[in-house]
C-alpha positions as CSV (number, residue, x, y, z in Angstrom):
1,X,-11.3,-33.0,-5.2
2,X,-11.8,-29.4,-6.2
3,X,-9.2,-28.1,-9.7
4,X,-7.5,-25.7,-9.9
5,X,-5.5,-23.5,-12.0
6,X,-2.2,-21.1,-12.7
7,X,-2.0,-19.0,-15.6
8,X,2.1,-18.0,-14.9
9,X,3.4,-15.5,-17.6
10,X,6.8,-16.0,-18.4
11,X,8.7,-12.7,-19.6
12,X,12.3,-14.3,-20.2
13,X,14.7,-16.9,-19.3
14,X,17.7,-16.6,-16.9
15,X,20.8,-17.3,-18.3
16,X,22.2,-20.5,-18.6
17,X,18.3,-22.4,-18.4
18,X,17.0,-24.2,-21.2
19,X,13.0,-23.0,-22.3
20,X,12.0,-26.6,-20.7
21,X,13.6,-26.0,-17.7
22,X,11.0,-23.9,-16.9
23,X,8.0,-26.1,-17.4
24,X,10.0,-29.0,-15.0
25,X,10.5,-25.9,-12.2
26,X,6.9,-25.6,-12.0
27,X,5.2,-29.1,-11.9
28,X,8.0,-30.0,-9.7
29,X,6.9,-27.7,-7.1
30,X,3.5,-28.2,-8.0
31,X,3.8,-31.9,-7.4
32,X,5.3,-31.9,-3.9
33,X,1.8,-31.0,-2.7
34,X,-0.8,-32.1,-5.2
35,X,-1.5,-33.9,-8.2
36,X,-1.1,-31.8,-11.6
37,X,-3.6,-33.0,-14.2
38,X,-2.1,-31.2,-16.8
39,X,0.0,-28.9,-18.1
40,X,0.8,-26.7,-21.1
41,X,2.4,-23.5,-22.2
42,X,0.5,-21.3,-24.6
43,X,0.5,-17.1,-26.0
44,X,-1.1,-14.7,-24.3
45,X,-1.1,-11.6,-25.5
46,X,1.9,-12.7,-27.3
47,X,3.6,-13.5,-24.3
48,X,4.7,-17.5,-23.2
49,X,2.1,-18.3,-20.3
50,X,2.3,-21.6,-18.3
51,X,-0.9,-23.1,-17.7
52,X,-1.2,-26.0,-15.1
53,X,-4.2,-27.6,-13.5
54,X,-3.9,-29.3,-9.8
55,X,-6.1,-31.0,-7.4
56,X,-6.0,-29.9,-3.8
57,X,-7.7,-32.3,-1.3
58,X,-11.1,-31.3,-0.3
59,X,-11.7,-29.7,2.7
60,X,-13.4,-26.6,3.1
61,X,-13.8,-23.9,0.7
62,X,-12.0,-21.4,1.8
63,X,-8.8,-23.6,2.8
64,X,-8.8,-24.9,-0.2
65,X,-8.2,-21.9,-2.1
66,X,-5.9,-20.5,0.6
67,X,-3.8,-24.1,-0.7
68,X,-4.0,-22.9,-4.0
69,X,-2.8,-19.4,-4.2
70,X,-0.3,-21.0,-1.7
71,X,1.1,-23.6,-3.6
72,X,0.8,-21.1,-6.7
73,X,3.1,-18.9,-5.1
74,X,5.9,-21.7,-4.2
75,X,5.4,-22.3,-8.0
76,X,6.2,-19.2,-8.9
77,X,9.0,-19.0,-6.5
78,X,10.4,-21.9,-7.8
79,X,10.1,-20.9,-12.0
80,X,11.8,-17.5,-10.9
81,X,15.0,-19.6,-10.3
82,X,14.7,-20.5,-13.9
83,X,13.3,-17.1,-15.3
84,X,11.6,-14.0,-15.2
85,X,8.0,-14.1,-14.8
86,X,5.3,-11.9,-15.1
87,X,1.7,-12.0,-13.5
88,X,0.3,-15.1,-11.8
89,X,-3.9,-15.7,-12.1
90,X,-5.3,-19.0,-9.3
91,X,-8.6,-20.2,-10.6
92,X,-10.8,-22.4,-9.6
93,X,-13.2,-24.9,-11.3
94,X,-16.9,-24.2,-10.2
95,X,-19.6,-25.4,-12.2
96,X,-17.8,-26.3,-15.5
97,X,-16.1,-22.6,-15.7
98,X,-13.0,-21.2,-14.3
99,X,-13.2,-18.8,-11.8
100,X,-10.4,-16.3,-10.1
101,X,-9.7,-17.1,-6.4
């Protein structure tokens, strides 16, 4: 199965959401159509970035990274209930490095 990755900046909360909320809006969605193998928030630049890593089921290249940026985008959709996010990077796993799709 081919990973994947979103790199999600996160520029503020809404009000009324908790910082964790945020996290649980994003593997939520993520996990309604693949599996998430992990998932992390780090700095960037100084700014909170969600990082999480999927598997999408092998099929063929192409449509596999069409699910990706797919799936990232209902991610994103569903983190902007929570907050205010910034700009969203899809990579994908190809020979031990990560790679924009």
């Amino acid at each position: 199965m081919p990973s994947f990755q979103t790199r999600l900046k996160i520029t503020g909360l809404k009000p009324g959401n908790a910082p964790e909320a945020v996290m649980a809006a994003a593997v939520e969605a993520l996990e309604t159509r693949h599996h998430v193998e992990s998932n992390q928030i780090e700095l960037a630049g100084g700014v909170p970035q969600l990082n999480l890593r999927f598997l999408v089921e092998a099929t063929e290249y192409n449509g596999e990274n069409h699910q990706a940026r797919e799936s990232a985008a209902m991610m994103r959709d569903a983190v902007e209930r929570v907050a205010l996010t910034g700009s969203l990077m899809v990579l994908r796993r190809n020979r031990g490095r990560w790679a924009p799709v």
